[in-house]
C-alpha positions in Angstrom: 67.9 -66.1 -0.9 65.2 -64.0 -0.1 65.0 -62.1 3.4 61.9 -62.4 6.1 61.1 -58.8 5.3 61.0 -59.8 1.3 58.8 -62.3 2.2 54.8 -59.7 1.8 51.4 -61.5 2.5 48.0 -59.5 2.0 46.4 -61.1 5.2 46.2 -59.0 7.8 49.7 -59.5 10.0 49.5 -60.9 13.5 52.0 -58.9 15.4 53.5 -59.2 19.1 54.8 -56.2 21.1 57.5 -55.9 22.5 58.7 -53.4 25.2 61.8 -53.1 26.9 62.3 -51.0 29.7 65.4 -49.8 31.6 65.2 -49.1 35.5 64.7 -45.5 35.3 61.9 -45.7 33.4 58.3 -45.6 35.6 55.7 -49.0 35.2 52.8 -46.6 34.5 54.8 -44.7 31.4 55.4 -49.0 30.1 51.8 -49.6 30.1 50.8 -46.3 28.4 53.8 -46.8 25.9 52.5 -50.5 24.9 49.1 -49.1 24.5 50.1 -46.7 22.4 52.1 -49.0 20.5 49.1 -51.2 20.0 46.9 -48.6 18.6 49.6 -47.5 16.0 49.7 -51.1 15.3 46.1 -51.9 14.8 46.5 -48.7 12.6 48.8 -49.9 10.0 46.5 -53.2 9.8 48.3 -55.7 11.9 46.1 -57.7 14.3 47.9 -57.8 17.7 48.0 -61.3 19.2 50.3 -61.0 22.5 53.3 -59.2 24.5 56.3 -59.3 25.8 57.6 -56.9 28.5 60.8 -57.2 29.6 63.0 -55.4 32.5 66.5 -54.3 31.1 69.8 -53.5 33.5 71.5 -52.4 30.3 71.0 -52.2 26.4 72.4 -55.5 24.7 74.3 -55.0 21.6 73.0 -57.7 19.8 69.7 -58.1 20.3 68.2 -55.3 22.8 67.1 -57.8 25.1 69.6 -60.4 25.3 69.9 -63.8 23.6 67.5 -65.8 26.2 65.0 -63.6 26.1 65.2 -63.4 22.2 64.9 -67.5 22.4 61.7 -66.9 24.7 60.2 -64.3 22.2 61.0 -67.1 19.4 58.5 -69.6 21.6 56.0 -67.0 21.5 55.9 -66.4 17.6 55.8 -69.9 16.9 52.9 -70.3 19.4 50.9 -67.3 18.7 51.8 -68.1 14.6 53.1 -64.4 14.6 53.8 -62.4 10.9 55.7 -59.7 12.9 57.1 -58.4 15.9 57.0 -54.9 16.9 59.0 -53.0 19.5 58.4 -50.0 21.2 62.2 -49.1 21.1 64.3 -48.1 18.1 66.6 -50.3 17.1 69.5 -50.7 14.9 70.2 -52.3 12.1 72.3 -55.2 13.0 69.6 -56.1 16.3 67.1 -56.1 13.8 69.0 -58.8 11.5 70.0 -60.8 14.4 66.7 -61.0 16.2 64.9 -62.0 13.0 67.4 -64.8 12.3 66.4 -66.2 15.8 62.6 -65.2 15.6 61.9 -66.4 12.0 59.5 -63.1 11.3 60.0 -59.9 10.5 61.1 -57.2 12.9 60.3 -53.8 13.1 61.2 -50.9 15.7 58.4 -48.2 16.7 60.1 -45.8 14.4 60.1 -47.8 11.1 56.4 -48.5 12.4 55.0 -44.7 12.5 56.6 -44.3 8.7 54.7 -47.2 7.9 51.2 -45.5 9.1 52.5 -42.4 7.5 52.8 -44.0 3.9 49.4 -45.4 4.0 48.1 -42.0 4.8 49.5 -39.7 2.4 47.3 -38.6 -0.1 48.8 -35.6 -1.6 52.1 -35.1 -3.6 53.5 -33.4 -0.8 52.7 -35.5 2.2 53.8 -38.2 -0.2 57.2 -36.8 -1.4 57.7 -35.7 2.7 56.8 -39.3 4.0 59.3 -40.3 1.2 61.7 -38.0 2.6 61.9 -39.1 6.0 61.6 -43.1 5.2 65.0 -42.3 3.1 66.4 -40.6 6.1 65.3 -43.2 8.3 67.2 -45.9 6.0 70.3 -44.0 4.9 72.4 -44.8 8.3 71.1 -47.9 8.9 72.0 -49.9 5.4 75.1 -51.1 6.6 74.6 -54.7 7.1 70.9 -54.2 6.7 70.8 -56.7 3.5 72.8 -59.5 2.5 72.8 -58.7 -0.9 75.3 -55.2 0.1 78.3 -57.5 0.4 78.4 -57.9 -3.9 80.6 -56.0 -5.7 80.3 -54.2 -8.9 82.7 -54.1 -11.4 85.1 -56.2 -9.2 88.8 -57.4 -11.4 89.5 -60.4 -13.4 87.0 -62.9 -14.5 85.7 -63.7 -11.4 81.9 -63.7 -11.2 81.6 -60.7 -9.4 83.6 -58.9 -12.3 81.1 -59.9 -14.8 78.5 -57.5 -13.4 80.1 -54.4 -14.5 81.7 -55.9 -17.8 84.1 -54.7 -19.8 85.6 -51.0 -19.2 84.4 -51.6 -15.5 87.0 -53.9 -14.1 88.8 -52.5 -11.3 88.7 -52.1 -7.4 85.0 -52.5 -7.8 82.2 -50.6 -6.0 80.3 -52.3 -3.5 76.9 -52.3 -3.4 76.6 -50.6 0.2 78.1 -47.5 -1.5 75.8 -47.9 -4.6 72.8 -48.0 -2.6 73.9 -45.4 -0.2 74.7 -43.3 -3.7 71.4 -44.1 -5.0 69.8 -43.0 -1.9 71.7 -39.8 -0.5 70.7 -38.9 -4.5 67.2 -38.9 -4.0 67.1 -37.5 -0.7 68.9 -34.0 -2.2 66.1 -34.6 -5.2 63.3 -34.7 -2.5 64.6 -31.8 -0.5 64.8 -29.9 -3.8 61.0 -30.8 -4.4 60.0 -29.9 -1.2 61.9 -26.8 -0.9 59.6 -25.6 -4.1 56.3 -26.9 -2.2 57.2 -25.3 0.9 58.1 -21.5 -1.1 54.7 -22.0 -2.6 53.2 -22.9 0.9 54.8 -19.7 2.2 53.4 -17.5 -1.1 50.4 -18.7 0.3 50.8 -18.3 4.1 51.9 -14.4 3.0 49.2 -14.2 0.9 46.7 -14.0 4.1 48.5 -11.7 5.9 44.9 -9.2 6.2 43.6 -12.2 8.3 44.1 -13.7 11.6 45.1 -17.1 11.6 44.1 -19.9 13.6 45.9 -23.3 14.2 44.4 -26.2 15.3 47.3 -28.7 16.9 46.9 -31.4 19.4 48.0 -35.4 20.2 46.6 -37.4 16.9 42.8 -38.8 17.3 42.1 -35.5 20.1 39.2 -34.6 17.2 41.0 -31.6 15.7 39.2 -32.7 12.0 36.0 -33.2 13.7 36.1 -29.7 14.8 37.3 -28.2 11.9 34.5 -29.5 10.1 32.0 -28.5 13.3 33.8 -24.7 12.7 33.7 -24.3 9.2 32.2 -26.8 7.7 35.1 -27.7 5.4 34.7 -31.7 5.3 37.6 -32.8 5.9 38.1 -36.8 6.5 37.3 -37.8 10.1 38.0 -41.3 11.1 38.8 -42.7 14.6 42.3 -43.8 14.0 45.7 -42.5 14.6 47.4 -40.3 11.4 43.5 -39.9 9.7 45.0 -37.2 8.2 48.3 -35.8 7.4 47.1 -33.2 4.9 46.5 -29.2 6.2 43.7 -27.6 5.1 42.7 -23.9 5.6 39.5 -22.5 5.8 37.6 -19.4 6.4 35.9 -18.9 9.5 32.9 -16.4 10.1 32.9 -15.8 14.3 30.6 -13.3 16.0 30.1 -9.9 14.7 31.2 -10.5 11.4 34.9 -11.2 12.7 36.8 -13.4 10.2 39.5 -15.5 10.6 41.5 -18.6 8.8 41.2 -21.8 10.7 44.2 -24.4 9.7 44.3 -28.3 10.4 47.6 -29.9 11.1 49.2 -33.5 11.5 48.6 -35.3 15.0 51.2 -35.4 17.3 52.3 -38.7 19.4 54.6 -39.4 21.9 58.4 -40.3 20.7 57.5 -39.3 17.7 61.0 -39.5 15.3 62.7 -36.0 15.0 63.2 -36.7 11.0 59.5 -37.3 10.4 59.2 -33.9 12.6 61.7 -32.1 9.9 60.1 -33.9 7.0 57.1 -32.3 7.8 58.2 -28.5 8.4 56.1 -28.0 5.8 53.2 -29.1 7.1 53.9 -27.4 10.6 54.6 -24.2 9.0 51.1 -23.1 9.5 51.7 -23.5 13.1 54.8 -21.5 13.3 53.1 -18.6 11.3 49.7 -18.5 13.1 48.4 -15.8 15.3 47.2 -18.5 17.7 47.6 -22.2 18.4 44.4 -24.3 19.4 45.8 -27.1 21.2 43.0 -29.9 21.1 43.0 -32.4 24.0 40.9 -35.2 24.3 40.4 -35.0 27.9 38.5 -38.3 28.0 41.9 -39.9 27.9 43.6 -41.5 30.7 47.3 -40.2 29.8 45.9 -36.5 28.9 48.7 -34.6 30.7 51.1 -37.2 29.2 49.7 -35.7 25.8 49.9 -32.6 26.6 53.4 -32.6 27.3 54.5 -34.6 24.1 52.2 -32.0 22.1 53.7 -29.1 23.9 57.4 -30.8 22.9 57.0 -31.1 19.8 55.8 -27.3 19.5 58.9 -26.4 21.3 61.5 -28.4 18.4 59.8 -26.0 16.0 59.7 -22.7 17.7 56.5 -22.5 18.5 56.5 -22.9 22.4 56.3 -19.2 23.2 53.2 -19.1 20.9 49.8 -17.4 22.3 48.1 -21.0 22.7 44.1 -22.0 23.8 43.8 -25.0 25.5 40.4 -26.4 24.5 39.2 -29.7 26.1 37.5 -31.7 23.4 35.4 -34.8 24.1 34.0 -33.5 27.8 30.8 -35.3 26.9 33.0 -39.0 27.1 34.6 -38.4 30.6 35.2 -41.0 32.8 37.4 -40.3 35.2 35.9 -36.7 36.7 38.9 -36.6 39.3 41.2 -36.1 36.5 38.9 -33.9 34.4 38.8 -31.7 37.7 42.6 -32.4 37.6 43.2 -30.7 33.5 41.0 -27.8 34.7 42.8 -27.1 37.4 46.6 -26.7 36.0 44.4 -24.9 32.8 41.8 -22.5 34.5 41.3 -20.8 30.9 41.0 -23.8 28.9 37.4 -24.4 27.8 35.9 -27.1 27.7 33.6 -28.6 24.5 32.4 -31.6 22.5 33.3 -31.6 18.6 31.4 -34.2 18.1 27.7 -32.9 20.2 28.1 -29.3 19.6 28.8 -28.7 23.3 30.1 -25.2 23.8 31.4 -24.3 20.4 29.7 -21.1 21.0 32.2 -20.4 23.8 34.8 -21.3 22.1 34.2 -19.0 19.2 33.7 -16.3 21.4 36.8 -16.8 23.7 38.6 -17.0 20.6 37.0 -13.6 19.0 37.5 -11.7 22.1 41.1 -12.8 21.3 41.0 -11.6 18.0 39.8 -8.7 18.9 42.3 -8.1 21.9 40.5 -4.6 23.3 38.9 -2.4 21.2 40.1 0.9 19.6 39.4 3.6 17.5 42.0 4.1 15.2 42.3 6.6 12.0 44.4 5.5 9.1 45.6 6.7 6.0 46.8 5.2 3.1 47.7 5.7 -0.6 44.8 5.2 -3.3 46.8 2.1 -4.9 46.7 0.1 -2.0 43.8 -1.8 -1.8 45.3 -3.9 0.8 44.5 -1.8 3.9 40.8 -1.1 2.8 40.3 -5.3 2.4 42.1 -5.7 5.7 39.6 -3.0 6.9 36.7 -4.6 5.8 37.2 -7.7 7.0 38.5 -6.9 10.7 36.8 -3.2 11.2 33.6 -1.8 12.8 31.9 1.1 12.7 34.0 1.9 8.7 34.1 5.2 7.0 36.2 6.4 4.4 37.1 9.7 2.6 39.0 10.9 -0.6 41.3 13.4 0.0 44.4 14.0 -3.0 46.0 10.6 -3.9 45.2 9.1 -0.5 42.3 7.8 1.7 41.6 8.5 5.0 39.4 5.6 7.1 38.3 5.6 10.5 37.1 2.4 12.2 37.3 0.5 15.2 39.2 -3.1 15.4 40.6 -5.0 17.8 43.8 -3.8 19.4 45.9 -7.0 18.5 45.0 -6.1 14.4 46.9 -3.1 15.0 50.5 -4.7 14.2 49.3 -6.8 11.4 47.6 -3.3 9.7 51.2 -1.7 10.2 52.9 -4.4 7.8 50.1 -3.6 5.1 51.9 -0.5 4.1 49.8 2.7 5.0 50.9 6.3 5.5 50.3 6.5 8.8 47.9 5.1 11.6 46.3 6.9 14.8 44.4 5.6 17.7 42.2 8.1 18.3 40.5 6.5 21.4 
């Protein structure tokens, strides 16, 4: 017998939220939450056709909410001719199968709903093999009692039925399916990591492979219009679309700012609030850019209503992967859509140096790439440097950060003067020369 989540259409799914709220938690954070929840939702395709908010003393084992209000939710899928219902909580395996026995749909938690997203949006072999990675890790503790067909046995004694699926020379205790599965599964999750451990040496090969530039990360809440600047900075078309997840694919570009000062300006995965900690390690890869850049460009879309609520989930997140200490610009994208100028005046206020632009218009870019430049740069100083004839690192490095260059042969070394920015002057020591001087 077939399952309600074996049971696929291809029409688009009409879903009901759910969201259960314990006492501590604050009415305003409820209604942002369900929002949200309805956005990821219309993401993955589903058409949302109701809710359901309830007020929880305590956690039922069971079914979350409790048995009556399960019944209740069943009137509402039968009304509304529901495909799926959606929580805003995690749950566990055994609510899951309970609450679909007395709903008659499928079930899914917030959790199982952002993988979802996150599978439709891969589009390279690692995203792919990552997403992968963390729907595995998602699945692994939760297949006890998940599926009805994980009570067989293989390879069970005698000539009972359930001994006739392993045949002869596999009659015994048996194995049941639950440890097959889990087998099976634990299996590829050390192939994946495996996989991914290669993609992510590459990925570092290639992050230490720019070590003569300054690099640039753009990181933010998902759909603040980090693509849409990238492509307004550097032209690098990447896929802009107003959804959540558009992209989960970095891409690096070079980016020419004032006075010839170059830098490389990375794209990385959207953040969202709860977002689950094993999609965050899945994606280490991805985030790695972020860990490794010089500076962090948090996007904001401060035409949201919930933008310090963003903010903090963005600035979590940085935090889980060490990057919380991180010299970070706030820049305040979408000022040409504000509504709400109290809380505009607000943002501004708690981030004096954040400046303020449009992706989208154009508005201010200029500032922003000469904030950032003047950060590059970090003071100006005259510095003299020599370094061995073989390494043509220092002279690249040179070139592409220095003003004012001149160079002179002298033995087996060369001997430049130049002026760059006072922050360069670390990154120039791990390039190898001889010896560096600030003259002035």
């Amino acid at each position: 017998m077939s399952t309600v989540r074996e049971q696929t259409t291809v029409q688009q799914e009409r879903a009901i939220l759910v969201g259960a709220f314990l006492p501590q938690e604050r009415r305003e954070a409820q209604e942002d939450w369900l929002q949200e929840l309805q956005a990821l939702a219309e993401s993955a395709g589903a058409q949302v056709v109701d809710r359901f908010i309830q007020k929880l003393r305590d956690i039922h084992a069971a079914t979350y909410i409790g048995s009556g209000k399960a019944r209740q939710l069943a009137e509402k899928v039968t009304e509304q001719q529901a495909d799926v219902v959606i929580f805003d909580n995690d749950l566990t395996p055994a609510q899951i199968r309970e609450l679909e026995k007395i709903v008659k749909c499928k079930v899914l938690d917030r959790s199982e709903l952002i993988l979802d997203i996150f599978a439709t949006r891969a589009r390279t072999k690692q995203a792919k093999l990552q997403v992968e990675l963390a729907q595995l890790e998602y699945t692994y503790p939760r297949l006890t009692r998940m599926w009805g067909h994980l009570d067989s046995v293989a390879g069970a004694g005698g000539g009972t039925a359930a001994g006739a699926v392993g045949g002869i020379g596999t009659r015994g205790t048996g194995e049941k399916q639950l440890e097959i599965d889990r087998r099976l599964v634990k299996k590829r999750i050390t192939d994946l990591k495996c996989e991914i451990e290669s993609i992510d040496k590459r990925k570092l090969r290639e992050i230490d492979g720019r070590e003569g530039f300054y690099k640039i990360c753009l990181v933010g809440y998902t759909n603040a219009g980090k693509s849409t600047l990238m492509n307004a900075l550097t032209s690098a078309n990447v896929y802009v679309e107003d959804q959540l997840f558009a992209t989960l694919d970095t891409r690096t570009r070079k980016w020419t700012l004032q006075g010839g000062v170059e830098a490389l300006l990375s794209d990385t995965v959207g953040f969202v609030s709860k977002l689950p900690h094993h999609l965050v390690a899945s994606f280490k890869a991805t985030l790695e850019e972020a860990v490794n850049a010089d500076l962090l460009v948090h996007v904001v879309d401060a035409s949201s209503a919930k933008v310090f609520e963003q903010i903090k989930s963005v600035e979590s997140v940085l935090n889980d992967i060490g990057c919380g200490q991180k010299d970070t610009l706030v820049v305040l994208n979408k000022s040409d859509r504000i509504a709400d100028r109290t809380l505009f005046d607000a943002v501004q206020t708690v981030y004096p140096n954040a400046v303020s632009i449009s992706a989208r218009t154009g508005y201010q870019l200029d500032k922003l790439a000469r904030t950032i430049a003047e950060k590059i740069r970090g003071g100006r100083v005259r510095i003299r440097v020599v370094v061995e004839a073989g390494n043509g690192k220092v002279g690249h490095f040179l070139h592409t950060v220095g003003e004012n260059l001149s160079q002179t042969y002298e033995n087996n070394t060369i001997i430049f003067e130049a002026t760059l920015g006072r922050n360069h002057l670390q990154r120039l020591e791990r390039l190898g020369p001889k010896s560096v001087e600030v003259l002035c």
